[in-house]
PyMOL CGO cylinders between C-alpha atoms (Angstrom):
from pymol import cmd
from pymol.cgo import CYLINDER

trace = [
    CYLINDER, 0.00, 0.00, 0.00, 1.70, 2.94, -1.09, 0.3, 1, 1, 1, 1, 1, 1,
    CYLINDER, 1.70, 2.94, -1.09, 1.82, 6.64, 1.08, 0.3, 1, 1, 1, 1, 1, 1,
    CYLINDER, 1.82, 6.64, 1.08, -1.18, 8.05, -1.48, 0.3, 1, 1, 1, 1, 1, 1,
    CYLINDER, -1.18, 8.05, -1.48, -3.48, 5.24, -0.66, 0.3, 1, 1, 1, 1, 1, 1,
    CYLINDER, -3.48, 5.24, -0.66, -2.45, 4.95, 2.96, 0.3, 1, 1, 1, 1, 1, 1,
    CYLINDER, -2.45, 4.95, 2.96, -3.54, 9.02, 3.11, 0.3, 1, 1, 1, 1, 1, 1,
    CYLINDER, -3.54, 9.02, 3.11, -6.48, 7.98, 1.72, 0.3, 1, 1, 1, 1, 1, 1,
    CYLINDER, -6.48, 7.98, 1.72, -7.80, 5.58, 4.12, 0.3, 1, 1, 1, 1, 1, 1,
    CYLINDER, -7.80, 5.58, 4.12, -6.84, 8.20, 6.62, 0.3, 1, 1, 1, 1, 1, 1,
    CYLINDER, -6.84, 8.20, 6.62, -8.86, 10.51, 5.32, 0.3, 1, 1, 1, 1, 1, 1,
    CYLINDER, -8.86, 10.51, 5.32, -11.99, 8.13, 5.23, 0.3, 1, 1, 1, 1, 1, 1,
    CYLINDER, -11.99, 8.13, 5.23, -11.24, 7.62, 9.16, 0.3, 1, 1, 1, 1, 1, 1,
    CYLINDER, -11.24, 7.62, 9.16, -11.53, 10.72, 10.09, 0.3, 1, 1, 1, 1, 1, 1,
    CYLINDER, -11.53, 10.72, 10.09, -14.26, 11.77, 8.38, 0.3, 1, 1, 1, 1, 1, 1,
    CYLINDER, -14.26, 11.77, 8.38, -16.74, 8.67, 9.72, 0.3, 1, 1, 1, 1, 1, 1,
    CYLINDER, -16.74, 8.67, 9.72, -14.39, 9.48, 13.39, 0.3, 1, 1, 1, 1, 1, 1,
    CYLINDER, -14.39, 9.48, 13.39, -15.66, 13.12, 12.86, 0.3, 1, 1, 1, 1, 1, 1,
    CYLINDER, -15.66, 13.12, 12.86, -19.66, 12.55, 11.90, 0.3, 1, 1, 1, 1, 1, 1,
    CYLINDER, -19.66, 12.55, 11.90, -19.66, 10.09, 14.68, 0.3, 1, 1, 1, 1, 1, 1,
    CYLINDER, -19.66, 10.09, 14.68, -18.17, 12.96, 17.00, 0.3, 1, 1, 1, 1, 1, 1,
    CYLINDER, -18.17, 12.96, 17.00, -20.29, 15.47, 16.03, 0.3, 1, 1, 1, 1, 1, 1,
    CYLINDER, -20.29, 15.47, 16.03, -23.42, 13.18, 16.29, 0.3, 1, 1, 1, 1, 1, 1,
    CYLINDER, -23.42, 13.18, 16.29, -22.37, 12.02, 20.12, 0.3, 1, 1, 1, 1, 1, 1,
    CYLINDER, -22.37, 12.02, 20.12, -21.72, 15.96, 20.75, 0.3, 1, 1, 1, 1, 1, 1,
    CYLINDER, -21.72, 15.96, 20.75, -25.43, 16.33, 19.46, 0.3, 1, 1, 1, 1, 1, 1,
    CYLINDER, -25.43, 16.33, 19.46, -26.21, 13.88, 21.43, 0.3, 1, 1, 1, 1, 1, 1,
    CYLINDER, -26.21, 13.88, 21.43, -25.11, 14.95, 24.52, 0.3, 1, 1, 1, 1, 1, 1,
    CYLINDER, -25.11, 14.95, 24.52, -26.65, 18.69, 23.34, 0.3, 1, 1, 1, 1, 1, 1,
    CYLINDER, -26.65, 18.69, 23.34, -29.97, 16.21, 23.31, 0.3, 1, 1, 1, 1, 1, 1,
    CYLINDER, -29.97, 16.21, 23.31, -30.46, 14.39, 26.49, 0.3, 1, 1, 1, 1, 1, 1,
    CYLINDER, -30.46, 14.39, 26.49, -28.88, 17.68, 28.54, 0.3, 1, 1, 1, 1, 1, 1,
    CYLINDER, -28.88, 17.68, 28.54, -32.36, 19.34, 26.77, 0.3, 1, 1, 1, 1, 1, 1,
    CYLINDER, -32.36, 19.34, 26.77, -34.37, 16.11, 28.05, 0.3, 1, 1, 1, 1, 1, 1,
    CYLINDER, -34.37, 16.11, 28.05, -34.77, 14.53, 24.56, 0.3, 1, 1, 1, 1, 1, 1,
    CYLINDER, -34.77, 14.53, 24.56, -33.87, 11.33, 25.46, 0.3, 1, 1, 1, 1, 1, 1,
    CYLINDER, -33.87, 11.33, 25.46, -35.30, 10.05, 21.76, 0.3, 1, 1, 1, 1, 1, 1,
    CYLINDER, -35.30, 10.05, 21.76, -33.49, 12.46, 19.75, 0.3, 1, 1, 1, 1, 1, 1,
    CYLINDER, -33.49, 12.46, 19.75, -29.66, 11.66, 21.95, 0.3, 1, 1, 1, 1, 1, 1,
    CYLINDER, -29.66, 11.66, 21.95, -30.45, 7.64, 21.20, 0.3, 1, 1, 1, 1, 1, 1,
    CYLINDER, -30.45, 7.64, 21.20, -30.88, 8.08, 17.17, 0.3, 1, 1, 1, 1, 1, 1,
    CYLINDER, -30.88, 8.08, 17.17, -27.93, 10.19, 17.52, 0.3, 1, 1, 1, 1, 1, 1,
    CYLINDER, -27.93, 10.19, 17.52, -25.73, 7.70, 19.64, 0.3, 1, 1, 1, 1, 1, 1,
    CYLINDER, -25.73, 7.70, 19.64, -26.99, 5.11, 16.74, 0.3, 1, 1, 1, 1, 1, 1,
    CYLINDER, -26.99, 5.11, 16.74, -25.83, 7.37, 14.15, 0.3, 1, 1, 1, 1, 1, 1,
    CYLINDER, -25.83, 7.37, 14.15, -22.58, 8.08, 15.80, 0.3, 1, 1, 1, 1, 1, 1,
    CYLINDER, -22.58, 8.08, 15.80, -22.46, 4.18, 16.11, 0.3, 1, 1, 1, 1, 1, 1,
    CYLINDER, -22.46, 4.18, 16.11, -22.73, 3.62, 12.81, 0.3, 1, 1, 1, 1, 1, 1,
    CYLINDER, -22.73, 3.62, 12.81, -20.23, 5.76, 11.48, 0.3, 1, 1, 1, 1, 1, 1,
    CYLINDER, -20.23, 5.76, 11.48, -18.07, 4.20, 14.55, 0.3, 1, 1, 1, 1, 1, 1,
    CYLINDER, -18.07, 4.20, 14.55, -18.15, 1.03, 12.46, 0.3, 1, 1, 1, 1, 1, 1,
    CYLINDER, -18.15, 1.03, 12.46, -17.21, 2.58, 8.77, 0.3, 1, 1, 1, 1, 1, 1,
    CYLINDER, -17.21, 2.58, 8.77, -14.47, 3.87, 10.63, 0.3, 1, 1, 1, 1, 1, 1,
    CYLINDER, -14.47, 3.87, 10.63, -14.04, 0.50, 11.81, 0.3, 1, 1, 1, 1, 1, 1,
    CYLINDER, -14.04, 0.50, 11.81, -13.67, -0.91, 8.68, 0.3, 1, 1, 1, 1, 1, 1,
    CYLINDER, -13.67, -0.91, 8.68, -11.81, 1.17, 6.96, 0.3, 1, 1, 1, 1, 1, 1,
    CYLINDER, -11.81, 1.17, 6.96, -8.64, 0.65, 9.71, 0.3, 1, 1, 1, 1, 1, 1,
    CYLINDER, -8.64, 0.65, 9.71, -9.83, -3.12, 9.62, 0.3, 1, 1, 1, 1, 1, 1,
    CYLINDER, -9.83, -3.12, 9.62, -8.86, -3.11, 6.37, 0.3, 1, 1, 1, 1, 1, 1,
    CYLINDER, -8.86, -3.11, 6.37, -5.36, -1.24, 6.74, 0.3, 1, 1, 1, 1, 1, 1,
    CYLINDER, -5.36, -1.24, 6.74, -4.99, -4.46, 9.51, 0.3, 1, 1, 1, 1, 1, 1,
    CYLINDER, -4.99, -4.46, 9.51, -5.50, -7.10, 7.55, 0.3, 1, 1, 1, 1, 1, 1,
    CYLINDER, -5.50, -7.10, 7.55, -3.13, -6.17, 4.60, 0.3, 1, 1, 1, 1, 1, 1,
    CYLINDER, -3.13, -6.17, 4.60, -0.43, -4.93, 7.04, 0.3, 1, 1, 1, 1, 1, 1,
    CYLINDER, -0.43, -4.93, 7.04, -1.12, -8.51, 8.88, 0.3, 1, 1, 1, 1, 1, 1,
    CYLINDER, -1.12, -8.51, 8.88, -0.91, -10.10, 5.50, 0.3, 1, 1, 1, 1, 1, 1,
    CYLINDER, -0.91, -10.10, 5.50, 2.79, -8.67, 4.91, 0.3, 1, 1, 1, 1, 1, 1,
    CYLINDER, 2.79, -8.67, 4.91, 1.52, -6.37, 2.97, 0.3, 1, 1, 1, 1, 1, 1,
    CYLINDER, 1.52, -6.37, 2.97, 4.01, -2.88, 3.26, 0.3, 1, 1, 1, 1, 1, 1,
    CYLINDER, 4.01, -2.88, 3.26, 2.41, 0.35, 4.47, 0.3, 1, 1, 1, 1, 1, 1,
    CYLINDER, 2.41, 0.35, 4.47, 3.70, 3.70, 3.80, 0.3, 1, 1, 1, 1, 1, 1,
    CYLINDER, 3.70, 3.70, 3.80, 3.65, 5.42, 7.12, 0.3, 1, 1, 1, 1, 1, 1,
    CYLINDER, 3.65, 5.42, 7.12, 0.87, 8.55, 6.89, 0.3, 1, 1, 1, 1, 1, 1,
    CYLINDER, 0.87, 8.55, 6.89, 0.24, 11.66, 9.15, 0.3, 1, 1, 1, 1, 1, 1,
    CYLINDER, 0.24, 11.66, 9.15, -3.04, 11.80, 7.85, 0.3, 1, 1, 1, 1, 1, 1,
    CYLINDER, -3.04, 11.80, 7.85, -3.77, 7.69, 9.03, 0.3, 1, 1, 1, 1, 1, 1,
    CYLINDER, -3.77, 7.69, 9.03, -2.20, 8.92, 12.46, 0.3, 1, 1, 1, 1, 1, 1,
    CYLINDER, -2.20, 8.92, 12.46, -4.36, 11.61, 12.69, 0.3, 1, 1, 1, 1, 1, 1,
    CYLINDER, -4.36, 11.61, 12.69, -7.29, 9.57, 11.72, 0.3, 1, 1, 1, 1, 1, 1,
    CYLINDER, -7.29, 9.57, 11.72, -6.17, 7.28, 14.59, 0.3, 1, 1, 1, 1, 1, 1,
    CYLINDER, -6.17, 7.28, 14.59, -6.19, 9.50, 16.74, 0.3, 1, 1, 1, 1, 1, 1,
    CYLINDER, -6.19, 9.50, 16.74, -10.13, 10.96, 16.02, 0.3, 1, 1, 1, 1, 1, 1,
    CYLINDER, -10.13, 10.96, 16.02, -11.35, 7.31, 15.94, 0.3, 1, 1, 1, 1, 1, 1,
    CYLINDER, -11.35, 7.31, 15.94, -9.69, 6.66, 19.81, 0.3, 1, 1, 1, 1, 1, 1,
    CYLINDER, -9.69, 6.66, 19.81, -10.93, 9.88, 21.00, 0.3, 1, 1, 1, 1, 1, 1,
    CYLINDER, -10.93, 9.88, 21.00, -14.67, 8.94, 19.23, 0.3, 1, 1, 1, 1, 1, 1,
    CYLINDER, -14.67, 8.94, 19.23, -14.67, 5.70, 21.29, 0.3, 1, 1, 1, 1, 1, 1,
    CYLINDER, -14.67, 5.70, 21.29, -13.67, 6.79, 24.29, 0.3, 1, 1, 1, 1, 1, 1,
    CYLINDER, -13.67, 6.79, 24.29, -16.32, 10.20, 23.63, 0.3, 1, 1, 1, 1, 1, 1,
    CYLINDER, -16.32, 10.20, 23.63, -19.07, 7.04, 22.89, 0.3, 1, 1, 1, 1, 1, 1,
    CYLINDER, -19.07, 7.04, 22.89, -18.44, 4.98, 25.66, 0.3, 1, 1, 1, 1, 1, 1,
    CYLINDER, -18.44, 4.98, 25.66, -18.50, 7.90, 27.94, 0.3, 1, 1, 1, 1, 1, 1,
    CYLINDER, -18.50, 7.90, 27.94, -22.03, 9.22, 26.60, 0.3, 1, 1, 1, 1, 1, 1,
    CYLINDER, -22.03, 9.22, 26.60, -23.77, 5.93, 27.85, 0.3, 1, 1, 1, 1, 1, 1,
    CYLINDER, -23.77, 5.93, 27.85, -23.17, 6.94, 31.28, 0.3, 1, 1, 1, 1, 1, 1,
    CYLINDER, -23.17, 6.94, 31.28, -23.68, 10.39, 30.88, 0.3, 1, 1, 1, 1, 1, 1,
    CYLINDER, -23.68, 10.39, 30.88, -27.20, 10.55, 29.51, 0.3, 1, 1, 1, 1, 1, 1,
    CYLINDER, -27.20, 10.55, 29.51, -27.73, 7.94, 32.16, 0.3, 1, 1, 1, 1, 1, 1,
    CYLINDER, -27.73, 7.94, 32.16, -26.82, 10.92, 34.69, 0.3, 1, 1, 1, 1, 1, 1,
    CYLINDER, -26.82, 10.92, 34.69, -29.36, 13.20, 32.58, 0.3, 1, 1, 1, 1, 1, 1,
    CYLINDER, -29.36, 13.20, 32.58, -31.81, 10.87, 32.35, 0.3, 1, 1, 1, 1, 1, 1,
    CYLINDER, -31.81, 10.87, 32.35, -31.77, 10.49, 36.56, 0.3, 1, 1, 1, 1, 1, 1,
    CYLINDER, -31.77, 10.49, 36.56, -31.59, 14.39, 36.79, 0.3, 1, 1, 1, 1, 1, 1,
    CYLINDER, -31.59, 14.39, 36.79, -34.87, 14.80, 34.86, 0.3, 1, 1, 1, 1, 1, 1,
]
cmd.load_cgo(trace, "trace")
């Protein structure tokens, strides 16, 4: 996989890593309002962006894992890095509209 491609797939990551973002921030924007709904179709949203992202560094996995060579990418870091942050953002908003949800 040459540097072009590899910048590619980067690309891809972080823009799923970034809709999902947004949509959990929306989210979040939701259930502080009280629209419990509205946060849920977002966190399923975010969720499935979560696993485009998923695949797309699934796939950069199974060729490096099948010897194949990958050009090393700022952009694929960077994408890394949006798609660990979204996770960690997703996991968090479970317990968080939890909290709202025993607020209201």
């Amino acid at each position: 996989m040459n540097r072009e491609e590899t910048t590619m797939l980067g690309f891809e990551i972080v823009a799923y890593a970034g809709d999902a973002r947004s949509k959990l921030l929306e989210a979040l924007n939701a259930a502080q309002q009280g629209d419990f709904n509205e946060a849920e179709q977002l966190i399923e949203g975010a969720n499935q962006c979560i696993v485009s992202a998923h695949n797309a560094q699934t796939d950069l996995l199974a060729k490096e894992a099948s010897g194949e060579d990958i050009a090393y990418s700022v952009t694929m870091m960077h994408g890394q890095d949006h798609l660990m942050t979204t996770l960690l953002l997703k996991d968090m908003m479970k317990h968080i509209v939890e909290l709202y949800k025993r607020g209201s």
